[in-house]
C-alpha positions in Angstrom: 12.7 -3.8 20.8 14.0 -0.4 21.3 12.5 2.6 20.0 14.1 3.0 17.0 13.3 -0.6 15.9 9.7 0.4 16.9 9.7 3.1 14.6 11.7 1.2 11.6 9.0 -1.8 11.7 6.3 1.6 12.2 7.5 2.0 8.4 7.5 -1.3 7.1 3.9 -0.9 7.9 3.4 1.9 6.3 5.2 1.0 3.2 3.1 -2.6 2.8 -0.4 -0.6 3.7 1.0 1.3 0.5 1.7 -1.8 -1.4 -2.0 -3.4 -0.2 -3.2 0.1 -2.0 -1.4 -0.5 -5.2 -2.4 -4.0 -5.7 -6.3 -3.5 -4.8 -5.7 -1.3 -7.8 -4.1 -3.6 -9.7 -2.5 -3.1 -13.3 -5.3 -0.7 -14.6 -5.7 2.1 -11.3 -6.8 4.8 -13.6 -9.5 2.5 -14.8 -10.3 1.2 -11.4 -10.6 4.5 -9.6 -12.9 6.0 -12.2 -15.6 3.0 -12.8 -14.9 1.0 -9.2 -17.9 -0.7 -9.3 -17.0 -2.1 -13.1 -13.5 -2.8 -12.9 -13.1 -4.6 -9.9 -13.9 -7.1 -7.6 -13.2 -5.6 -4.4 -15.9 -3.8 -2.2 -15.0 -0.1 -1.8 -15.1 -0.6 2.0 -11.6 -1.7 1.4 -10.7 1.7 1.3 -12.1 1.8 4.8 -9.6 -1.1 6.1 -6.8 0.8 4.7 -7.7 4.2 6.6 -8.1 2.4 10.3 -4.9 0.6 9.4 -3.0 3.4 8.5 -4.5 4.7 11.7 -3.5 1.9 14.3 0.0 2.1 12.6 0.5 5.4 13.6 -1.3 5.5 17.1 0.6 2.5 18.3 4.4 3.8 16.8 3.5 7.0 18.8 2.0 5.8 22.2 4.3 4.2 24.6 4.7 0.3 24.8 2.5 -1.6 26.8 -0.1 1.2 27.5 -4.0 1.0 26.6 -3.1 2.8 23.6 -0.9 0.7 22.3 -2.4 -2.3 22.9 -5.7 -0.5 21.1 -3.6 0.2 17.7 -1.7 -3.1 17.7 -5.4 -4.9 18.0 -6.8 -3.0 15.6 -4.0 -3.5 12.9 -4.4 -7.5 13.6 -7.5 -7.2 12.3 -7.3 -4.8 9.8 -4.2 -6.9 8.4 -6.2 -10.3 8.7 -8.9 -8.7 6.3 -6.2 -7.9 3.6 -4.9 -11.4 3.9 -8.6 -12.8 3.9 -9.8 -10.1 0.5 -6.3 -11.3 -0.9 -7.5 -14.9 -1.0 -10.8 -14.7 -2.2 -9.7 -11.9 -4.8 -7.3 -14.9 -6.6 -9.9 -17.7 -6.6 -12.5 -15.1 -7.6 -10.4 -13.3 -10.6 -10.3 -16.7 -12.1 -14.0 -17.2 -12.0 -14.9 -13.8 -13.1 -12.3 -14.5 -15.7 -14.3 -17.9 -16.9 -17.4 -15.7 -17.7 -15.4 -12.8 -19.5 -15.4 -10.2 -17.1 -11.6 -10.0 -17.2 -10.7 -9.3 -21.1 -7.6 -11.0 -21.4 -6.2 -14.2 -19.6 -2.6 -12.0 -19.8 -4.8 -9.2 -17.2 -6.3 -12.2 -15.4 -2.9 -13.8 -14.4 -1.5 -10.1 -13.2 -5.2 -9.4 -11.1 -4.7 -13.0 -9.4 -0.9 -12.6 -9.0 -1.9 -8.7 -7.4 -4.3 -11.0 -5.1 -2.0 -13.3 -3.4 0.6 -10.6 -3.0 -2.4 -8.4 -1.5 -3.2 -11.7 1.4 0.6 -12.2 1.8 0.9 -8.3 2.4 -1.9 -8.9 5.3 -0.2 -12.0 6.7 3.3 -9.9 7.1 1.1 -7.0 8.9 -0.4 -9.7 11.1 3.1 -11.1 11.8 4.6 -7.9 12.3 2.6 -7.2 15.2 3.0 -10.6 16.5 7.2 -9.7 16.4 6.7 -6.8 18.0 4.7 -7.6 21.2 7.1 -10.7 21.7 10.4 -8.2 21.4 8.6 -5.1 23.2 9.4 -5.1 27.4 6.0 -3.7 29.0 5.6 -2.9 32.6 2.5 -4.6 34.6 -1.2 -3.9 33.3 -2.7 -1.0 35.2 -4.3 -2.7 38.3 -8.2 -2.2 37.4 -7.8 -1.2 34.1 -9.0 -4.7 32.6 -12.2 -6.2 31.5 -14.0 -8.0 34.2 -14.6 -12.0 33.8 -18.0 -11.6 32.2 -16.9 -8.7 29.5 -13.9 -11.4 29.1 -15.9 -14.3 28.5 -18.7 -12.0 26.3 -15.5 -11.0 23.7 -14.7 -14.1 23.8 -18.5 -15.6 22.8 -18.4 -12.7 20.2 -15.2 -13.9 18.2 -16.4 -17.6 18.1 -19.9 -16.5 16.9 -18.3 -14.0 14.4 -16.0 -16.7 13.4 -18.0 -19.9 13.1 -21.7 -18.7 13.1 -21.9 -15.6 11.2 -21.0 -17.1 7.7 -23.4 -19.8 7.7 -26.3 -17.3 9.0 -25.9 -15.1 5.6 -25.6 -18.3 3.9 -28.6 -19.4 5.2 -30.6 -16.0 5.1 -29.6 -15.3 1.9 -30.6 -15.9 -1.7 -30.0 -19.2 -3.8 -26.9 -17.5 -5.5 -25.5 -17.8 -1.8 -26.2 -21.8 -1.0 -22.9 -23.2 -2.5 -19.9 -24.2 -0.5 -17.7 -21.5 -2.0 -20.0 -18.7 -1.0 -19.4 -19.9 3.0 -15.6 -20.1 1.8 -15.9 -17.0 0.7 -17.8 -15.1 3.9 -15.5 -17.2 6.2 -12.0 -16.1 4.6 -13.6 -12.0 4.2 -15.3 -11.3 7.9 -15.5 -14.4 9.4 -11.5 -15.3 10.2 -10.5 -11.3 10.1 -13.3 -10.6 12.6 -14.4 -13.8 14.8 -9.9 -15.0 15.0 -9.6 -11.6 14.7 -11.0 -10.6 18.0 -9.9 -14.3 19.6 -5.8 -13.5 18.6 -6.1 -10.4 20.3 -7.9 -11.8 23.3 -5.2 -14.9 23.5 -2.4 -13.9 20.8 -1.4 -10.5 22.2 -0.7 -11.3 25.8 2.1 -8.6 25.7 -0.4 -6.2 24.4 -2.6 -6.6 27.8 -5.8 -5.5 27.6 -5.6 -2.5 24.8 -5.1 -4.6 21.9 -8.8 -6.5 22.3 -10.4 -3.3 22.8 -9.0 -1.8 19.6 -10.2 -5.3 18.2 -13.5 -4.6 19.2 -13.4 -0.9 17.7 -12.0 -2.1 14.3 -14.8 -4.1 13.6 -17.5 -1.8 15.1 -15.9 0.7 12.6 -15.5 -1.4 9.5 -18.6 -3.7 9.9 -20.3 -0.7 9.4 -19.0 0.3 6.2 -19.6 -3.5 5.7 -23.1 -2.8 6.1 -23.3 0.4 4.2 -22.1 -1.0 1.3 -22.8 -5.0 0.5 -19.8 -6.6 -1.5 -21.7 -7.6 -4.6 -18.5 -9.8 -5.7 -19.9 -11.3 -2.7 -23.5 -11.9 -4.3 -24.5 -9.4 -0.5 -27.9 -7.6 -0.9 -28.9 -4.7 2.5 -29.7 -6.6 5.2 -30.4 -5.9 8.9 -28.4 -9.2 9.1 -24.8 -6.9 7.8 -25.1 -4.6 10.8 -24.8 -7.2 13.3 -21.0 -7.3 13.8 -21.5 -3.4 14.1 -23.7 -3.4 16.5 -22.3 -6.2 18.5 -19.1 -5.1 18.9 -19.9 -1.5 19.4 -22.4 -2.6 22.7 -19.4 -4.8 23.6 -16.8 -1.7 23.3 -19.1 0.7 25.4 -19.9 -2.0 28.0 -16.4 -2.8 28.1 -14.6 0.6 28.1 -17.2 3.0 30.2 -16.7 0.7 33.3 -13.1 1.5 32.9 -13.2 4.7 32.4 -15.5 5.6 35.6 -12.7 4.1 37.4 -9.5 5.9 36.2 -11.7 9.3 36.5 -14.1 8.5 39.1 -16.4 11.8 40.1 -15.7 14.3 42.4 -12.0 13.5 42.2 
């Protein structure tokens, strides 16, 4: 893909990270942005996903193709795009259940917040796709010799996405209150962090070959950055309470990031050069 299709599919991005903004908002934005915690479903952190997207979108249309850079805002928008999609699907089962015990006024509003929903998750999907298209179309030179992670940062990303992805919804089930012990609550933690993080970080490590090594570090940095607004603020849709237990995704892929990227940086800049 030449650089003018980089920067045409650079605003196709754009323009659906403006749509994703519309239809968290939904039919009543006013509403929404004046009384968040009353008129929606969606944790405010949502905001944050929208920011780092935005972000990634513009750090990877500007740096050149197949550099660290690149690779960092293509990684970072995979997982950023897989968090819509997830939000999307749990926001259309969830406005029907909210819906049920009349928190939605009107079955007419109810049908336009679920429709708003799926069109939010297949607005993630196209993100996630588009990077996908665009690694397989974009020609990069060879990885910088010594710029990659070594075998046991590697396998250590690789340990992180599986436990992220498989063992980190079932530990909040498990740690948390009764309202959590039901099968859609796990659905629910699974589809929100567990598939945008945990595959999140695994695509990036396998997925985005093309990508080389930049794309799993800006991975790694997406979820540092919005597991801590995770943490911050607990998705009550999401029946969350504080707990030490949020930060770990933070904290785990932020240790990962600096053991990862200081190594590498000592060698492009070593002292005394």
């Amino acid at each position: 893909m030449n650089s003018s299709g980089r920067a045409g599919l650079a605003a196709v991005q754009l323009l659906a990270l403006l749509a994703a903004a519309v239809l968290v908002l939904g039919p009543r934005p006013r509403l929404v942005v004046q009384q968040w915690e009353s008129r929606t479903i969606y944790p405010v952190w949502v905001v944050a996903i929208l920011v780092v997207a935005v972000v990634a979108v513009l750090v990877s249309a500007k740096a050149r193709p197949g550099s660290p850079r690149w690779g960092a805002g293509l990684g970072a928008l995979v997982v950023c795009g897989a968090q819509l999609a997830g939000l999307g699907l749990w926001a259309a089962r969830h406005w029907k259940v909210v819906t049920f015990y009349g928190f939605v006024p009107s079955q007419a509003l109810a049908q336009q917040l679920v429709l708003c929903a799926a069109l939010l998750a297949g607005t993630g999907a196209l993100l996630v796709a588009s990077v996908v298209v665009l690694v397989r179309r974009t020609p990069t030179g060879p990885a910088a010799p010594g710029g990659g992670p070594g075998r046991a940062t590697r396998v250590a990303r690789l340990l992180l996405g599986v436990l992220l992805l498989l063992g980190y919804p079932p530990l909040l089930v498990l740690t948390g209150g009764s309202e959590l012990r039901d099968p859609s609550s796990l659905v629910a933690l699974v589809l929100v962090v567990g598939l945008p993080w945990g595959g999140g970080l695994l695509f990036a490590s396998r997925g985005l070959a093309g990508a080389q090594w930049g794309a799993q570090r800006g991975a790694l940095l997406a979820v540092a950055v919005l597991g801590v607004a995770w943490a911050m603020v607990p998705a009550t849709a999401l029946e969350l309470k504080a707990d030490p237990l949020l930060l770990v995704p933070a904290v785990a892929a932020g240790l990962l990031l600096v053991v990862d990227t200081v190594p590498a940086l000592r060698r492009a800049h070593p002292a005394g050069a």
